[in-house]
N, C-alpha and C positions, 0 to 999 in steps of 0.2 A: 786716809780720806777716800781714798777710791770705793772700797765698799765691795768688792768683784775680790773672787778666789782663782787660781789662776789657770784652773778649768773654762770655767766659764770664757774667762779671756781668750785661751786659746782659740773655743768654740767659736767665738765671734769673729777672731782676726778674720777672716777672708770675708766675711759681708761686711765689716767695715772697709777695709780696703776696696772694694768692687765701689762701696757709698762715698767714699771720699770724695771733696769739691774738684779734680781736676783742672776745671774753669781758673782755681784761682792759683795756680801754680804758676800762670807768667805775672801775676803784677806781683808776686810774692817774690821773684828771680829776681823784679827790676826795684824792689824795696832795701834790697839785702845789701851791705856794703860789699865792694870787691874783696878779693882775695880770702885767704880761711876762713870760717866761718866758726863760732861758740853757739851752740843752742841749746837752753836749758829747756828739756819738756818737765812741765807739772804733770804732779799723778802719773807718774809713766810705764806704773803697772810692769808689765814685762818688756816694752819697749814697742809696742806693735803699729805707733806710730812712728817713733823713730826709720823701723824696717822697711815702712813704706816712705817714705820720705829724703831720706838719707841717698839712693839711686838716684831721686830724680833732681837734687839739689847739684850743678856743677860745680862746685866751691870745694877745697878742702873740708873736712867740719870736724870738730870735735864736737862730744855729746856730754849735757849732765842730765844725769836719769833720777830725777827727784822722786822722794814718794814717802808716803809715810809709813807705809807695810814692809819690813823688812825680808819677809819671806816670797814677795813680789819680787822685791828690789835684787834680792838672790840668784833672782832667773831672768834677770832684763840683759837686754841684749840688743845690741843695734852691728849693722854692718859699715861700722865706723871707727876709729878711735872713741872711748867713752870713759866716764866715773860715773862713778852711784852716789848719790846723799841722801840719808834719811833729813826729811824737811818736814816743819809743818806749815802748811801752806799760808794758815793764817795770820801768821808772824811775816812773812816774803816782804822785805821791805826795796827800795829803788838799789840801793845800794849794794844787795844780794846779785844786781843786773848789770853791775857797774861791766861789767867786759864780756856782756853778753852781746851776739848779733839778731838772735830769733827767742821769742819766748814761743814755745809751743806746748798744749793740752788734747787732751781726746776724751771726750765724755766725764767734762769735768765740773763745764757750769752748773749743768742741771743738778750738781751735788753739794752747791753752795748756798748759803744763805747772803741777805743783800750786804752784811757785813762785809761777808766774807770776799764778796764780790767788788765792794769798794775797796778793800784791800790789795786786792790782786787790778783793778784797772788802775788805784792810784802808783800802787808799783811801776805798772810796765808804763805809763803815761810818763813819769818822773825819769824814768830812767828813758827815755825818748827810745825804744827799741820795739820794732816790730812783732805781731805777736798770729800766730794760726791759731784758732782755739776751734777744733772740730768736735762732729756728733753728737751736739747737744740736743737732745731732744724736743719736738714742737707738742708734743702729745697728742698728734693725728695717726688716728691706727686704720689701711682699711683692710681688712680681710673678705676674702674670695674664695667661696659663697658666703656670702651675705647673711647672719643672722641676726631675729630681733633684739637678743640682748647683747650685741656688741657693743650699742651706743653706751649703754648707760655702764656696762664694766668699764669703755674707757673713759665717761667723767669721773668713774669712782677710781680707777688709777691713778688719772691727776690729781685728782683731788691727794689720794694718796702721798705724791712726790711734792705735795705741798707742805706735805706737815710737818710740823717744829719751824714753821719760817721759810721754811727749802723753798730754792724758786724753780724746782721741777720745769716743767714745758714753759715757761715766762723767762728763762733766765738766757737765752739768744736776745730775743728783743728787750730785754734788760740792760745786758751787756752792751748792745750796741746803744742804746740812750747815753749810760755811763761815758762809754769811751768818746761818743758825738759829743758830747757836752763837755772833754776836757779836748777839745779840741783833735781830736783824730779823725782819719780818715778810718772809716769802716764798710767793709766790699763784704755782701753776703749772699752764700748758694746753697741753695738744697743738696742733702748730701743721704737722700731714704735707703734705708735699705730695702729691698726687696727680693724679698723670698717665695723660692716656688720649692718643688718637687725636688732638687737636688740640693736642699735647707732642710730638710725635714726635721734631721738633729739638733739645728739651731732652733728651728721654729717653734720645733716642741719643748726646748727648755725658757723659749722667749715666751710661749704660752701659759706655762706652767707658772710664772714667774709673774706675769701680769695679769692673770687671771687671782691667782694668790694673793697679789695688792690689792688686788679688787674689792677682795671679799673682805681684807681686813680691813679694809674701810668702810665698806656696807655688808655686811654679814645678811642681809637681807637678799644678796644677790647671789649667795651659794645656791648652784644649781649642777648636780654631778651629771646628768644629760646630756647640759651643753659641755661639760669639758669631755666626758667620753665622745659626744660627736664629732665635736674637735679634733682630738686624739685619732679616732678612727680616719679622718679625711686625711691628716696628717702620716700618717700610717699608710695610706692609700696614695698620695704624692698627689689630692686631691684638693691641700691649702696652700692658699698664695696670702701672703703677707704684705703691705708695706707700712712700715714704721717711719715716721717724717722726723729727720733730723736736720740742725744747721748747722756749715761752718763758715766760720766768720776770722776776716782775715784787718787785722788791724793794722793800720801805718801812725805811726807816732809821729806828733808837730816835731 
């Protein structure tokens, strides 16, 4: 379900981690029951949540590294005691949580559909277990300089992460309606990345990438100009990025 190869991952851990909520790592200490801790992360790719995470939690912890890519799951790794399961996320029922203390995600709403997404809040709600769910995407992009077709490549992105159902940039404020309504508490912080001049390698495959969903969604907006501009400023450590992401930190009735 992740969707990400584990280059790309690689390439991102450290602006994800620099983007992380920080903010919400003491009410998530004081959520957490004493002693050992069990955390299953969804989607957990290589584990690159886990890695940043794991340090700053004081608890003992064992890890379960869910995922549905097994050649992901091959290279996950956390600095903790852990297991792997290949899982499909959409089946996760409360019971899968019965001896969990943390449910944890990274860039995972944005890849569900509302189904999918009632599945996984009525999961963690029933199983009354706290949950991080980071870097879901808001779909605000600003880039630095400024050009006139940025606006419209990034409604045609969303638009993009919306389709087949997907709740692309809607599915933060989604999730928190969900979880508010079965009764939880929900703590939310901006978590952007922001890229300059020593991103250049991420930016340019973040570019290449959403500039590409762009166009497959309005082919009308191919314009190799502006990605060689791009490319060139980017080259020149001359573009700045920030991509607006949320994470959101659940406490269970």
């Amino acid at each position: 379900m992740t969707g990400f190869d584990a280059s790309w991952l690689a390439l991102r851990e450290p602006a994800d981690a620099a983007a992380r909520a920080g903010d919400l790592l003491s009410p998530l200490r004081a959520a957490l029951p004493d002693g050992p801790l069990v955390i299953c992360d969804l989607g957990c790719g290589t584990g690159s949540l886990g890695r940043w995470l794991a340090p700053r939690l004081p608890n003992p912890q064992r890890w379960i590294l869910c995922d549905d890519d097994p050649a992901l799951l091959a290279r996950a790794d956390v600095p903790a005691p852990f297991e792997t399961r290949a899982a499909d996320l959409a089946a996760l029922r409360a019971d899968d949580l019965a001896d969990v203390s943390l449910v944890t995600a990274s860039a995972l709403l944005d890849i569900l559909d509302p189904g999918r997404l009632d599945g996984l809040v009525t999961a963690i709600t029933k199983a009354g277990v706290p949950a991080l769910l980071t870097l879901s995407v808001t779909g605000r992009v600003r880039l630095t300089p400024p050009d006139p077709l940025d606006a419209e490549l990034a409604a045609a992105f969303n638009a993009h992460q919306r389709r087949g159902d997907l709740l692309g940039p809607d599915a933060a404020s989604a999730a928190a309606v969900a979880f508010t309504r079965r009764g939880a508490r929900v703590r939310t912080s901006p978590s952007p990345w922001r890229l300059g001049p020593s991103d250049a390698a991420l930016t340019a495959a973040w570019l290449e990438g959403w500039v590409g969903a762009a166009v497959e969604q309005r082919p009308d907006l191919a314009d190799p100009a502006y990605l060689a501009r791009r490319r060139a400023e980017c080259e020149a450590g001359a573009l700045r990025a920030e991509i607006a992401h949320t994470d959101l930190l659940i406490e269970t009735p």
